[in-house]
C-alpha positions in Angstrom: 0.0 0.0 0.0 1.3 3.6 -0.9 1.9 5.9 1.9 0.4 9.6 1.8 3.8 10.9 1.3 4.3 8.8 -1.8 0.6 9.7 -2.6 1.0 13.3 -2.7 4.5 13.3 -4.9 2.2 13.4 -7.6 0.9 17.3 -7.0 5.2 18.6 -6.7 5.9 20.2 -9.8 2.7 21.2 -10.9 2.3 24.6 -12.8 0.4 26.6 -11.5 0.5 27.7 -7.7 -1.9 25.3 -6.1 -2.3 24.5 -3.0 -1.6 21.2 -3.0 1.7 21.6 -4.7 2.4 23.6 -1.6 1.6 21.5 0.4 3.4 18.6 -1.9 6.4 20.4 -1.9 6.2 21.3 2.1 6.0 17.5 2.9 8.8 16.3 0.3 11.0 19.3 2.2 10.0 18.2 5.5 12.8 15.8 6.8 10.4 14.9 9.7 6.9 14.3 7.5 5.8 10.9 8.5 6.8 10.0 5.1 5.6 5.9 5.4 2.2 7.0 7.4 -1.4 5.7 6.0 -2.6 6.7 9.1 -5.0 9.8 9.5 -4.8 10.9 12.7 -0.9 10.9 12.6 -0.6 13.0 9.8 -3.2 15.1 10.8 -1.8 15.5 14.5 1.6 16.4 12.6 0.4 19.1 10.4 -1.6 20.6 13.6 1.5 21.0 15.1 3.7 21.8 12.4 1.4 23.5 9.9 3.0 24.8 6.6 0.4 27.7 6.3 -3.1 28.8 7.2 -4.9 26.5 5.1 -3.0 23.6 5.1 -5.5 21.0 7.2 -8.0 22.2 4.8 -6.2 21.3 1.6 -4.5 17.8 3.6 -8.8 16.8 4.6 -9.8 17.2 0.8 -6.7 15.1 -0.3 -6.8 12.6 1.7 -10.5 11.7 0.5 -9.3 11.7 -2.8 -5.9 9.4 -1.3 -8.9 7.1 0.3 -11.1 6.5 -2.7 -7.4 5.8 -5.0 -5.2 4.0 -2.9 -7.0 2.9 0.2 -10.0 1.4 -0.9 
């Protein structure tokens, strides 16, 4: 099973400014991202306390229901 990490590779490099390459490129950056989590809650609980910027959570709830419906189910 992919990881989140290895999920959201896919959004680094994109054109245009999104917010998930942002937040892509925040996580790839992040020496201490849970890079080999599937786990919600521990991703979650790490972006709480090490948010990236003010939206973040938002952007990381609507990708990982897109992460579920690919990967996890």
């Amino acid at each position: 099973m992919r990881s989140f990490y290895h999920f959201m590779m896919k959004y680094r490099g994109m054109k245009k400014n999104a917010l998930e390459r942002q937040l892509a490129d925040w996580i790839f950056q992040d020496h201490d991202f849970p890079k080999h989590s599937t786990s919600h809650d521990e991703i979650s609980r790490y972006l709480e306390w090490n948010i990236p910027f003010s939206s973040a959570l938002q952007v990381f709830d609507e990708l990982w229901e897109v992460y579920e419906a690919e990967v996890l189910e």
